[in-house]
C-alpha positions in Angstrom: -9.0 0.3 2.1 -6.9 2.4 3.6 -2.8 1.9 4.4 -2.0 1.1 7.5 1.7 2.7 8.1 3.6 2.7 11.5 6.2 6.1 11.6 8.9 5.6 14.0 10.8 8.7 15.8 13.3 8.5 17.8 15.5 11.4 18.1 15.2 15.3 17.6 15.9 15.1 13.7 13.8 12.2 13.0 10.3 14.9 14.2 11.3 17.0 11.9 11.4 15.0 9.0 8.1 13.1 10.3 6.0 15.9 11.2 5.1 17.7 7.5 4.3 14.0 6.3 2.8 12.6 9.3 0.7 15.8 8.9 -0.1 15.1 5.7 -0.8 11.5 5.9 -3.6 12.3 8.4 -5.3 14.7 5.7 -5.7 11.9 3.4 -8.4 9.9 3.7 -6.4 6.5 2.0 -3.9 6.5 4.7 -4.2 5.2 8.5 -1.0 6.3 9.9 0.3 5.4 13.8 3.1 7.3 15.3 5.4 5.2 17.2 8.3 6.8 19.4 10.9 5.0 20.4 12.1 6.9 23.1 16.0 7.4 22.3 15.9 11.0 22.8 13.5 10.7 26.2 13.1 13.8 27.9 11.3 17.0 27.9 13.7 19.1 25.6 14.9 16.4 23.8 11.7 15.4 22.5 9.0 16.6 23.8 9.2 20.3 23.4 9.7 19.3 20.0 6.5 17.5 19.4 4.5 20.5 20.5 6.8 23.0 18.3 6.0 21.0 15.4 2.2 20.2 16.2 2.4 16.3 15.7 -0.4 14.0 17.3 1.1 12.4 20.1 2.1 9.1 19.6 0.3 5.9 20.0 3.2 4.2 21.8 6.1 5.3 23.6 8.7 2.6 23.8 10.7 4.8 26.5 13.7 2.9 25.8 16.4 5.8 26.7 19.9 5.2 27.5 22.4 2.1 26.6 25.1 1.1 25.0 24.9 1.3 20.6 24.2 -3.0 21.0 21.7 -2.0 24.3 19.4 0.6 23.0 19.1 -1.2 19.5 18.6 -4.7 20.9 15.6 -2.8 23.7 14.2 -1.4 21.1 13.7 -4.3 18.8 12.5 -6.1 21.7 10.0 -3.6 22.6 8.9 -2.7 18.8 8.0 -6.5 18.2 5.2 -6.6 19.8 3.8 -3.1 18.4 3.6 -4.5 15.2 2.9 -7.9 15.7 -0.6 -6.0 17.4 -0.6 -3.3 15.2 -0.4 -5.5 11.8 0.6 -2.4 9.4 0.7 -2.2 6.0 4.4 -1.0 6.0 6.7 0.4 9.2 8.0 3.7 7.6 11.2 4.9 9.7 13.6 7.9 8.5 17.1 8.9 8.6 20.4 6.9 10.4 19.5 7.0 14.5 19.5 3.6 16.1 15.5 3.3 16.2 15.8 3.7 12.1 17.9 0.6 11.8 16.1 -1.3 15.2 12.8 -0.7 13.6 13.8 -1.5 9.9 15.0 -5.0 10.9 12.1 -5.8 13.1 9.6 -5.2 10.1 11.3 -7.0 7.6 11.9 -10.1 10.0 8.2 -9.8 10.0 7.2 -9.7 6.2 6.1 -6.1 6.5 7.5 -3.7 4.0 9.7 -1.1 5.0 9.8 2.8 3.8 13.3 4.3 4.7 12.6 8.5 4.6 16.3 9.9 3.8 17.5 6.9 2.3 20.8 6.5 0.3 22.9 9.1 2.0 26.8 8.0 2.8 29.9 9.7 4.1 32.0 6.4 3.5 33.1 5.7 6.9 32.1 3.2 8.2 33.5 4.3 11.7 30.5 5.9 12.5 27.3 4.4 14.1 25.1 6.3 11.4 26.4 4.5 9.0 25.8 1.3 9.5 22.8 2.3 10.4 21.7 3.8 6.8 23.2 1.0 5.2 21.9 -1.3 6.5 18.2 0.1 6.0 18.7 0.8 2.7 19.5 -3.5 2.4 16.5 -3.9 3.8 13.9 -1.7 2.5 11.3 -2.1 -0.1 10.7 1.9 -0.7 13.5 4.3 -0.5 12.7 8.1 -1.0 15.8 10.4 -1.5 16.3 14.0 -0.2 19.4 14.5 -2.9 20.8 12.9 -6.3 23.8 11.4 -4.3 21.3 9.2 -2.5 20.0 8.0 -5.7 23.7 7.0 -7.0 24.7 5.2 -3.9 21.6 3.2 -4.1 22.2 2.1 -7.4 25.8 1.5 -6.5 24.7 -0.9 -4.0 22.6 -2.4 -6.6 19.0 -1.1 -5.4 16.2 -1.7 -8.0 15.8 1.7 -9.8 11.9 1.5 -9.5 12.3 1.3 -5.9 14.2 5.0 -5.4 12.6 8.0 -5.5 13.7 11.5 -4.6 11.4 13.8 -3.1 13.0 16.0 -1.6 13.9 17.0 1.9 11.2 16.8 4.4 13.1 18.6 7.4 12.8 21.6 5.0 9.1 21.2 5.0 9.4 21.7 8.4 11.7 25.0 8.1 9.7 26.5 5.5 5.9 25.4 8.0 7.7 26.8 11.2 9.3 29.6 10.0 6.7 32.5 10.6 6.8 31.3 14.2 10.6 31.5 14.5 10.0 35.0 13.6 8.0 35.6 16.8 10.4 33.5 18.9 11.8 35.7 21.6 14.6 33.6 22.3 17.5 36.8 21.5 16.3 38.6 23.8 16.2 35.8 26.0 19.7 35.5 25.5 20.9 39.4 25.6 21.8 39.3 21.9 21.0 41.0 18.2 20.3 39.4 14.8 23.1 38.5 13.1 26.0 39.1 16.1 26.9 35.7 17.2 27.8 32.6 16.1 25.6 29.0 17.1 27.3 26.4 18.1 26.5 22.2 18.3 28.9 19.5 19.0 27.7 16.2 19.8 29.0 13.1 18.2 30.9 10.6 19.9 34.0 10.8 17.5 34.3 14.4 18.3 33.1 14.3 22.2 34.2 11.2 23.5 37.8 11.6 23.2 39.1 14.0 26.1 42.2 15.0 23.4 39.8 15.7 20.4 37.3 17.6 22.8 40.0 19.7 23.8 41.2 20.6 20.5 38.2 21.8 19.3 36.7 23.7 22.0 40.2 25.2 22.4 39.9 25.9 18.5 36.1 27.6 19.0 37.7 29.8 21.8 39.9 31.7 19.2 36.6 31.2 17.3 34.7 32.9 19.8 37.4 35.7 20.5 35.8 37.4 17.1 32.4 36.7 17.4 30.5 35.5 20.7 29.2 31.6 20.1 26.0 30.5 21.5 26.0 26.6 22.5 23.0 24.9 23.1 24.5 22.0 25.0 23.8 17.7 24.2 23.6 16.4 27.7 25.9 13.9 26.1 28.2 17.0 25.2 27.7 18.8 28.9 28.7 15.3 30.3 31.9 15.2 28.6 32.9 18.7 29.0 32.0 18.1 33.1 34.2 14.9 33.2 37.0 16.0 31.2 37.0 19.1 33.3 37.6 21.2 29.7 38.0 24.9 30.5 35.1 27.0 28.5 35.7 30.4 27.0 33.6 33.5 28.6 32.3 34.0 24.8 31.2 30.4 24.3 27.7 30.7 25.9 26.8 27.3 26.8 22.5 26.8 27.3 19.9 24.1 27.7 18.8 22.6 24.4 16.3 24.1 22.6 13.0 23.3 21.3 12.3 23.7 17.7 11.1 27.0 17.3 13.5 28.7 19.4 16.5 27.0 17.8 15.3 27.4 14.3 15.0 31.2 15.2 18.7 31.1 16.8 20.2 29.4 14.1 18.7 31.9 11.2 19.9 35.5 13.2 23.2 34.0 13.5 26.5 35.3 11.2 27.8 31.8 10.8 26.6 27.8 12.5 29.5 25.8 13.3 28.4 21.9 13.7 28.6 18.4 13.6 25.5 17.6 13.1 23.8 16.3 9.7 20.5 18.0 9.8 21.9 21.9 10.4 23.9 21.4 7.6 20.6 21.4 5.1 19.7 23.7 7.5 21.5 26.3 7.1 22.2 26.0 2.8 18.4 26.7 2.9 18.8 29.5 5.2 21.4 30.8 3.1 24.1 30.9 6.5 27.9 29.9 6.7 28.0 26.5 8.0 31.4 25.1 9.1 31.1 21.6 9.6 33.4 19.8 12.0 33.9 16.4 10.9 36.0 14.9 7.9 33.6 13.7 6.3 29.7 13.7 5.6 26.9 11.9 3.8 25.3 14.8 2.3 27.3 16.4 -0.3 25.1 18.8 -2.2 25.5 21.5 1.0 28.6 21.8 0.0 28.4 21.5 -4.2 25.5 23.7 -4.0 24.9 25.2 -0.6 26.9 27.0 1.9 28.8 24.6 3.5 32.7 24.1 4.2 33.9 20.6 5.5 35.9 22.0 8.3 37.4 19.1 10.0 37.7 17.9 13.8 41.6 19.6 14.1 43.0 23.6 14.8 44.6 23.6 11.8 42.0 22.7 9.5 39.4 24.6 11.6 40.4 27.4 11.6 41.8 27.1 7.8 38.2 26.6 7.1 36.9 29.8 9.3 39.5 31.8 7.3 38.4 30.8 4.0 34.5 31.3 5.0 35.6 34.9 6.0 37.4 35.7 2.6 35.1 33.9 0.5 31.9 33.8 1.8 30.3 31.0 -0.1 26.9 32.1 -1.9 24.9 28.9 -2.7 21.5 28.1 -3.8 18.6 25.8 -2.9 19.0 22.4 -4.0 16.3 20.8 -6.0 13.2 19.8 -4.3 13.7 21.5 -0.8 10.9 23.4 -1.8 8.8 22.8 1.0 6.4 20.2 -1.0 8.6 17.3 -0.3 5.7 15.8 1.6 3.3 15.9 -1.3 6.0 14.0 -3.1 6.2 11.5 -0.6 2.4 11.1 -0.6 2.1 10.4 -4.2 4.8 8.2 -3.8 3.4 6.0 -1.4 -0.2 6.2 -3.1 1.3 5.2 -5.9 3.5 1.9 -4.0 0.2 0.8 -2.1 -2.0 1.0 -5.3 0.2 -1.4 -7.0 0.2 -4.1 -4.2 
């Protein structure tokens, strides 16, 4: 009989982690799988541009649950998930990494006795100040299968006092997706969209609410990427979250910050590897980019996956001038090498396959 498994997206990073298994799923004849998106990330190049980049099957149901508060958009979509699976009766809900649908979903499964499969379990940056951390954590507490993109995963969930024989690493499905895609990037003719040349420019993304929110700390560090951007030209595909911010707190924007409509897949995937260095605060970009073998400064204080910098090309950067631009000085003197951490291969979906073969032949 085949597994009946529910994959919940929500936002831009959760397709890219979904695609290369959903894809593989639907090869296999002992799997049933139903794509369910939430609708957190609703429009056209939010989402979906990115399922047609990516080639997924359009989803079943689409919660189109948008905009709200943290305690709004999780409460609408546990409200509107309910019934999905209460018609859908799964086998498991399988949801990945730390947005609000992750944590919405998880909890509606388990309050119905169906097992839950958290993709990018285990990863923490220890502060608890941020949304996506109570939303991994909380996940993790209630899953039943937790597959791991890094050994740090594996230790917290231990830590925590997860069953051993319930943690697996896999690998890192978002680099699935880089490695499937990245033959198209090549084609992708979004520098000469843009006026620019491989390797000439900086990329830029800024969009949590820690560093976006706060007129002062927005300030700061745009005023920071302007000195930034006096040496090499930064191209800013722009969160309408972000563009919101920067309109309201009427924040002066350097001529060399280049700010431009998000991007699907393809084209950002092609940006991001012809640029010189990536400068973020996003989680994602900074696997990204230690596969791609770019300088990523990341601007937060802290984050919840530590082997881009141990083994990748990642410098934790900061949210301030001083430490910014500490950080761009030491990336210039001592470019940072890296290598490939283990299993972001590009066969992380396999893993995950035999994984879950393996859970629902034991049940």
């Amino acid at each position: 009989m085949k597994a009946h498994i529910l994959c919940v997206a929500g936002a831009r990073p959760n397709f890219m982690k979904l695609a290369p298994l959903i894809a593989a799923l639907e090869r296999d004849p002992d799997f049933s799988p139903v794509i369910v998106h939430t609708g957190q990330h609703y429009d056209d190049q939010m989402s979906g541009q990115f399922f047609r980049d990516l080639a997924m099957s359009a989803p079943k149901y689409n919660l189109h649950v948008g905009l709200g508060s943290h305690a709004q958009q999780t409460a609408e979509i546990m409200k509107c998930f309910e019934p999905v699976v209460i018609e859908e009766r799964p086998d498991a809900v399988l949801v990945v990494g730390d947005v609000n649908s992750t944590m919405a979903c998880a909890l509606v499964a388990k309050k119905l006795q169906i097992p839950v499969i958290h993709v990018e379990a285990g990863l923490r940056s220890f502060d608890r100040s941020m949304p996506e951390e109570i939303n991994r954590v909380v996940t993790d507490a209630v899953s039943d299968l937790l597959l791991v993109t890094e050994d740090s995963g594996r230790r917290n969930l231990l830590a925590e006092g997860i069953p051993t024989d319930r943690i697996h690493l896999v690998g890192n499905l978002m680099i699935d997706s880089l490695r499937m895609n990245a033959q198209k990037a090549c084609q992708s003719d979004i520098l000469a969209r843009l006026g620019t040349a491989t390797k000439s420019y900086g990329l830029l993304t800024l969009h949590r609410p820690s560093n976006v929110d706060d007129p002062a700390q927005l300030a700061e560090i745009i005023e920071t990427l302007s000195t930034i951007a006096g040496e090499v030209p930064l191209y800013f595909p722009v969160h309408p979250r972000t563009r919101g911010r920067l309109k309201d707190h009427k924040i002066d924007i350097h001529v060399r910050i280049h700010l431009i409509d998000p991007l699907g897949y393809i084209d950002f995937l092609s940006l991001m590897s012809n640029s010189s260095v990536v400068l973020t605060d996003s989680g994602g970009i900074q696997e990204e980019t230690t596969v791609l073998g770019i300088p990523c400064l990341t601007l937060r204080d802290n984050t919840e996956r530590p082997v881009t910098i141990e083994e990748g090309t990642n410098i934790l950067a900061g949210t301030h001038k001083s430490s910014i631009l500490a950080a761009w000085a030491e990336m210039k003197r001592t470019p940072k090498a890296g290598r490939i951490p283990k299993y972001w291969d590009g066969n992380a979906a396999a893993r995950c396959l035999e994984v879950l073969r393996a859970y629902f032949s034991s049940r």
